[in-house]
C-alpha positions as a Markdown table, in Angstrom:
| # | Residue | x | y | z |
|---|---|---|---|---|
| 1 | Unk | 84.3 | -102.6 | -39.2 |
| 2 | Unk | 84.4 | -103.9 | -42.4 |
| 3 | Unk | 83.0 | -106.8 | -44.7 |
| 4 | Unk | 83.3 | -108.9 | -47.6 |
| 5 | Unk | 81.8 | -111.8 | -49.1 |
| 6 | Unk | 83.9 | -114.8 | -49.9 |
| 7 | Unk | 83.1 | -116.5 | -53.7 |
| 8 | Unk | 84.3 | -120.2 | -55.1 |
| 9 | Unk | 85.3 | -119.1 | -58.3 |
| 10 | Unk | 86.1 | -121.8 | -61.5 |
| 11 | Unk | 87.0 | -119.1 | -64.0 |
| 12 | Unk | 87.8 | -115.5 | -64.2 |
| 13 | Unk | 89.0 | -114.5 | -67.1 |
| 14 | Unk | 88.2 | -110.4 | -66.9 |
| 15 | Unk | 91.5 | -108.9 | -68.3 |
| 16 | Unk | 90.0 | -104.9 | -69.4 |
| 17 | Unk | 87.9 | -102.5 | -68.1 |
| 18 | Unk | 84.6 | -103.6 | -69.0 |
| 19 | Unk | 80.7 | -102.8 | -67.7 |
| 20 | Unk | 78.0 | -104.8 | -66.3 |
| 21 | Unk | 74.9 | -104.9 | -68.0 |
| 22 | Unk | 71.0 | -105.6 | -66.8 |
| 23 | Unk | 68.1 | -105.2 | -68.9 |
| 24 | Unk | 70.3 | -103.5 | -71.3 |
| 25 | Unk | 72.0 | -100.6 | -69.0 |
| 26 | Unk | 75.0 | -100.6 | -67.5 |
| 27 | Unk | 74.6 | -101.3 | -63.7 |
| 28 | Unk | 78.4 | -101.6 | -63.1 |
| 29 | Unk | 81.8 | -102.0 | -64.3 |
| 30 | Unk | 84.6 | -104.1 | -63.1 |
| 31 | Unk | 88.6 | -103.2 | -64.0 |
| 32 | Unk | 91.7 | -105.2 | -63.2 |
| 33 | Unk | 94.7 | -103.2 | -61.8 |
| 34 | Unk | 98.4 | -103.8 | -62.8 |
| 35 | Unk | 98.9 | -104.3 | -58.9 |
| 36 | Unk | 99.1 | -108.2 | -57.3 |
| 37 | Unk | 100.0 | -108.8 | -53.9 |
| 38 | Unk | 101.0 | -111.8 | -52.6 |
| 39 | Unk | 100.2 | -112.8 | -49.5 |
| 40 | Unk | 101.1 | -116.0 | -47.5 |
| 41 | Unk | 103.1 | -117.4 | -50.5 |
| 42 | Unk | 99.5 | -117.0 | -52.6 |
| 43 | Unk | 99.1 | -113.9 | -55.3 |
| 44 | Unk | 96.0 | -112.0 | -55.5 |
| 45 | Unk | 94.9 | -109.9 | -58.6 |
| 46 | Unk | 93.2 | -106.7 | -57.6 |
| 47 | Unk | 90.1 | -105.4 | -59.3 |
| 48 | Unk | 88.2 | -101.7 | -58.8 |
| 49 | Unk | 84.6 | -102.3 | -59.2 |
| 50 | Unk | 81.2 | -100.2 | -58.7 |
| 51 | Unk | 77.6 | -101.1 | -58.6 |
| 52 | Unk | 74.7 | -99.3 | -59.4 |
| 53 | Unk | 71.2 | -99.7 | -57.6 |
| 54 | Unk | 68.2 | -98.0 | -57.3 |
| 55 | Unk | 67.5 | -96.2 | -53.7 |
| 56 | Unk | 63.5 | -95.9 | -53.0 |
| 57 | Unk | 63.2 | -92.6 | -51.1 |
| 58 | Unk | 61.5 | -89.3 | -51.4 |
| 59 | Unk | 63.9 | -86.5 | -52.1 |
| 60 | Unk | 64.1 | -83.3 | -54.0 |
| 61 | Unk | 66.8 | -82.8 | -57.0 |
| 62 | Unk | 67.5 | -79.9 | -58.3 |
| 63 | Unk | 67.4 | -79.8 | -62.1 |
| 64 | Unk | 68.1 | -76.3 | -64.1 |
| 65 | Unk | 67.9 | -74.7 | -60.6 |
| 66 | Unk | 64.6 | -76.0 | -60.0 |
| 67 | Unk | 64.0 | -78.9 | -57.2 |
| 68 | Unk | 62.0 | -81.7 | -58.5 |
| 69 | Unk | 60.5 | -84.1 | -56.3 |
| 70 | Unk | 61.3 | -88.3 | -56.5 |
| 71 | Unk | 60.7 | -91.2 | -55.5 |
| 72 | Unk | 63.7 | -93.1 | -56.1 |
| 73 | Unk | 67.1 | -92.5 | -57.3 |
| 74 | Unk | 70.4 | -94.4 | -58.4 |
| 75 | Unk | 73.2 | -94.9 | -56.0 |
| 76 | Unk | 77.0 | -95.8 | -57.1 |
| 77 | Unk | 78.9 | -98.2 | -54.7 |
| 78 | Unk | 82.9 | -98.6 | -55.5 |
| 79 | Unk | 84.7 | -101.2 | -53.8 |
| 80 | Unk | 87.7 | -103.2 | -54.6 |
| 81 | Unk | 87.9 | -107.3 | -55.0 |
| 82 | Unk | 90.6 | -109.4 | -55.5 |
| 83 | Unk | 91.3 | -112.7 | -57.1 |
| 84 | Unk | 93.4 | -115.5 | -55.7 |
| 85 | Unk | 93.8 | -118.1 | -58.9 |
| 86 | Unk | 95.6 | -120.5 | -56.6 |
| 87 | Unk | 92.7 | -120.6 | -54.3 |
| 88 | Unk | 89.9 | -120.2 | -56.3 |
| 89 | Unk | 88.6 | -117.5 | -54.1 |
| 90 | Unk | 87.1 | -114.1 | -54.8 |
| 91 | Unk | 87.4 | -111.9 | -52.1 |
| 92 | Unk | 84.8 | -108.6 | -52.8 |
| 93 | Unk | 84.3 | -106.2 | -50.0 |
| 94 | Unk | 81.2 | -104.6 | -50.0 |
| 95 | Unk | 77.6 | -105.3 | -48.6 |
| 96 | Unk | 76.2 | -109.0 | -49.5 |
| 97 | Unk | 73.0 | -106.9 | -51.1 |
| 98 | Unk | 75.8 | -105.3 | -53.1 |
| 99 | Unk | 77.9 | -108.4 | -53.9 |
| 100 | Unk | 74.7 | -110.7 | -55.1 |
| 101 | Unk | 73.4 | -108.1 | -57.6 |
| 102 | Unk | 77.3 | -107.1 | -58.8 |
| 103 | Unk | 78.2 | -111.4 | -59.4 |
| 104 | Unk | 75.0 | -111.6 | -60.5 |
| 105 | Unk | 75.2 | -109.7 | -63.2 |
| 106 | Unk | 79.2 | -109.8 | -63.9 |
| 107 | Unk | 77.8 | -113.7 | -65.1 |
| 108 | Unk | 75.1 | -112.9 | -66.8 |
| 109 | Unk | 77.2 | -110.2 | -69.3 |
| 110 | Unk | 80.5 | -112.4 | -69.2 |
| 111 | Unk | 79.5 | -115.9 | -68.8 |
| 112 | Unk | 82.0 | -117.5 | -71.2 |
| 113 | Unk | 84.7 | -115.6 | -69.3 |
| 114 | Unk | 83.2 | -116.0 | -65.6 |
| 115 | Unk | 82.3 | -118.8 | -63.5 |
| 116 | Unk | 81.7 | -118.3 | -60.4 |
| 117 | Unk | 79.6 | -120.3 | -57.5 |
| 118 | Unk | 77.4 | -119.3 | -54.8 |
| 119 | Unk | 79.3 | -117.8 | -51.9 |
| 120 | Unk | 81.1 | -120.3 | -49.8 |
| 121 | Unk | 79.3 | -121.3 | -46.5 |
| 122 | Unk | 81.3 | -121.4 | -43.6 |
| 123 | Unk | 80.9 | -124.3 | -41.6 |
| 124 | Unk | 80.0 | -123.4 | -38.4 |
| 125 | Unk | 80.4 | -126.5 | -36.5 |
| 126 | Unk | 83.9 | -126.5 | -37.2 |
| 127 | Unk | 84.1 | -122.8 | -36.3 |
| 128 | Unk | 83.1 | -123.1 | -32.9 |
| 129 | Unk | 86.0 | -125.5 | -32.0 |
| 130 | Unk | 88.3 | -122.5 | -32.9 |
| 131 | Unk | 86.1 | -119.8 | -30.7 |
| 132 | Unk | 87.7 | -118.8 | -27.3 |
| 133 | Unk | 84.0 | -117.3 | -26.5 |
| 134 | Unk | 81.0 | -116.6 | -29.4 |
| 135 | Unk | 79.4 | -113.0 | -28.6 |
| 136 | Unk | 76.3 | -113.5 | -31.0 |
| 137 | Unk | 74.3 | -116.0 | -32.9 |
| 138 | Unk | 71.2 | -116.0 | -34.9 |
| 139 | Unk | 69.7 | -119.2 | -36.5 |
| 140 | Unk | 66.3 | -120.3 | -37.8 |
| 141 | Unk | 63.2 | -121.9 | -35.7 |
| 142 | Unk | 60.3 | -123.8 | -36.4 |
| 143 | Unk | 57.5 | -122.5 | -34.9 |
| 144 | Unk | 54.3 | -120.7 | -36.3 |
| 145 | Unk | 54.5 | -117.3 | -35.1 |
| 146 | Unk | 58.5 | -117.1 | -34.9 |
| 147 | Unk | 60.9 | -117.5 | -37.7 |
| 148 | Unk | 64.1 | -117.0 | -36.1 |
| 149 | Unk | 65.5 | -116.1 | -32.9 |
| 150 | Unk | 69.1 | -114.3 | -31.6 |
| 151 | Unk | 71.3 | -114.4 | -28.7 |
| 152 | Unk | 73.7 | -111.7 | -27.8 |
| 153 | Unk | 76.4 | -112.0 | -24.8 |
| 154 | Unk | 79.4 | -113.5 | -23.3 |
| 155 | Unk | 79.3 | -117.3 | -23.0 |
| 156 | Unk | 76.5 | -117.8 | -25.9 |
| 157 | Unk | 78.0 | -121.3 | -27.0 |
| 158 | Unk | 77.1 | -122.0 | -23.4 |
| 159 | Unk | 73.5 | -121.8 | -24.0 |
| 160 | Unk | 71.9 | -125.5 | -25.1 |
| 161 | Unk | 69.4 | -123.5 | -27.7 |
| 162 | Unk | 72.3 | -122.2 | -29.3 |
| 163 | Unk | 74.3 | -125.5 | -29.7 |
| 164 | Unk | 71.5 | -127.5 | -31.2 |
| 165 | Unk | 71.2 | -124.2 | -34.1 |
| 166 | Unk | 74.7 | -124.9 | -35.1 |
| 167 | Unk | 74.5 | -128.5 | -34.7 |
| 168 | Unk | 71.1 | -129.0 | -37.0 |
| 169 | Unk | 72.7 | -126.4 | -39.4 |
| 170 | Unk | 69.8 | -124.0 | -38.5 |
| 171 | Unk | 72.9 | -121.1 | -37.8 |
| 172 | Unk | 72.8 | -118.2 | -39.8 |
| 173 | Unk | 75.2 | -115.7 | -38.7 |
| 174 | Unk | 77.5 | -116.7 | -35.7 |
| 175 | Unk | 79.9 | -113.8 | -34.5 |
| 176 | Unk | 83.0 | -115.0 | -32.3 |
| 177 | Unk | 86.0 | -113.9 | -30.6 |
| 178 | Unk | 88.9 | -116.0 | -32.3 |
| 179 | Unk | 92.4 | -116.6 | -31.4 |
| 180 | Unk | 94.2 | -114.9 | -35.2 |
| 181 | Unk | 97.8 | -114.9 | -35.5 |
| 182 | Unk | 98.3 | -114.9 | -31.8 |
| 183 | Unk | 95.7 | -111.2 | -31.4 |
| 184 | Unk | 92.2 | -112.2 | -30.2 |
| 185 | Unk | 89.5 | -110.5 | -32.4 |
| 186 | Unk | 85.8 | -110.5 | -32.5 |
| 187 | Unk | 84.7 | -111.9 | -36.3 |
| 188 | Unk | 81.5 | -112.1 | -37.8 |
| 189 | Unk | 80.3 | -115.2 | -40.2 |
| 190 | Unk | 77.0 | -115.6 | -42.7 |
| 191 | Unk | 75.8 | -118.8 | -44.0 |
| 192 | Unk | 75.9 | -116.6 | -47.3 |
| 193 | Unk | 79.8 | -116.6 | -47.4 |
| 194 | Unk | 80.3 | -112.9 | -45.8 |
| 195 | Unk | 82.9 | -112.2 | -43.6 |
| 196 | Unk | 83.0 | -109.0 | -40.9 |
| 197 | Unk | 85.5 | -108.1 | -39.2 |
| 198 | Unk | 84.6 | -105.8 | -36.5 |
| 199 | Unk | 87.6 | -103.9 | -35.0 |
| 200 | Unk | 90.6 | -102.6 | -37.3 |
| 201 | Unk | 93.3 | -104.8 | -37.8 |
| 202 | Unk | 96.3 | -102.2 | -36.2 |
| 203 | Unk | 98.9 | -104.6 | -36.2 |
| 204 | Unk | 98.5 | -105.0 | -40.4 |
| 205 | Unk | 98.4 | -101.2 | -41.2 |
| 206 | Unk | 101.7 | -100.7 | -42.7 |
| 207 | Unk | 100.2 | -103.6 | -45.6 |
| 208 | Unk | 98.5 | -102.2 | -48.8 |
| 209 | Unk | 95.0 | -103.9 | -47.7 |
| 210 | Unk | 95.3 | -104.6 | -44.2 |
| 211 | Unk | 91.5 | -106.5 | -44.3 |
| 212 | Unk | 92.4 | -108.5 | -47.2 |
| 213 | Unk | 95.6 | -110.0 | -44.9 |
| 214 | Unk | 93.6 | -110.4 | -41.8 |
| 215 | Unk | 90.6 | -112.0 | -44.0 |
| 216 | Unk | 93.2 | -114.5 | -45.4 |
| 217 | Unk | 94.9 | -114.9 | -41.2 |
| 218 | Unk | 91.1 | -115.8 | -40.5 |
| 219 | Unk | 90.5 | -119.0 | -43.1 |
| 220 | Unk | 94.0 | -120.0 | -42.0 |
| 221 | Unk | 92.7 | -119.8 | -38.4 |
| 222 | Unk | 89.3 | -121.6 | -38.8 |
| 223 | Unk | 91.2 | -124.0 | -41.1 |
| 224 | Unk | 89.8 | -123.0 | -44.3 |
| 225 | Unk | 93.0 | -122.1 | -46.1 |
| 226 | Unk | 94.0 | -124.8 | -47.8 |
């Protein structure tokens, strides 16, 4: 399995190896490679990034061979994102926790060279014409003691509960089996612009980032390539 979140991007101008910064530390850095790829006539600039954030847990660390207990401790994430100019999209694979703190604060320290929007929001009523089956849905309700519901299961776009979520907009996270360059796979989509994709895309492995092409197959597919 393995996810990214999906970014509208206006401007991008990050051309060095250079850090993130929050409340005067580094929490980051971000470094473009020589390396594009092109991929369905479209070039993509690749970028190595890490993310730092702060794990609460109680765990011993051993300092000048004695083991000192703590409460929380720093944690690096590296991932890799990549830029396509002609679409305006950044493409960052790692956790949406991770993604919203790492744009977050690539704005903040750059904002004359970065301008990115909120992540894009898949429309799901226009997903769900695409679906041979969906598998999973969760969405929002409006009642006092329940704030949001799920359905799991074969035929879920069946159920009338289910429909009205996507049709009021009250979907959050649909996950659906989809017809993609002719192979059937099972894909997950937030409201918040991230995209899973749950089994590993054999068919692409001889690529250099077999997600990346399957990621760009599925916005082609649902008609979001454009």
């Amino acid at each position: 399995m393995k996810s990214l979140t999906l970014y509208k991007v206006n401007k991008l101008d990050i051309n060095d190896s250079v850090s993130l910064i929050k409340d005067k530390e580094p929490v980051g850095t971000i470094s473009p490679s020589e390396n594009t790829l092109t991929i369905s006539k479209n070039t993509f600039k690749e970028y190595s990034c890490t993310y730092n954030f702060i794990v609460k847990e109680d765990i011993l660390v051993s300092v000048n061979d004695e083991f000192i207990p703590v409460s929380e401790y720093q944690h690096t994430n590296s991932f890799k994102a990549f830029y396509c100019k002609e679409k305006n999209l950044f493409f960052v694979f790692a956790p949406s926790s991770i993604c919203r703190g790492f744009i977050k604060s690539l704005k903040s320290t750059y904002s004359e060279e970065v301008d990115i929007s909120n992540p894009i929001k898949f429309p799901f009523d226009k997903i769900k014409t695409y679906e041979k089956s969906a598998r999973g849905l969760y969405f929002n309700v409006d009642d006092d003691t329940v704030t949001s519901k799920h359905f799991f299961g074969t035929g879920v776009e069946q159920n009338d509960e289910a429909v009205e979520a996507i049709d009021k907009n009250r979907a959050t996270y649909l996950m659906a089996k989809i017809d993609v360059s002719g192979i059937s796979r099972t894909i997950g989509f937030s409201k918040k612009g991230a995209l899973v994709m749950y089994s590993k895309p054999m068919d692409k492995l001889d690529k250099d980032y077999p997600y990346l092409e399957l990621a760009v197959e599925i916005l082609q597919a649902i008609q979001l390539w454009k």
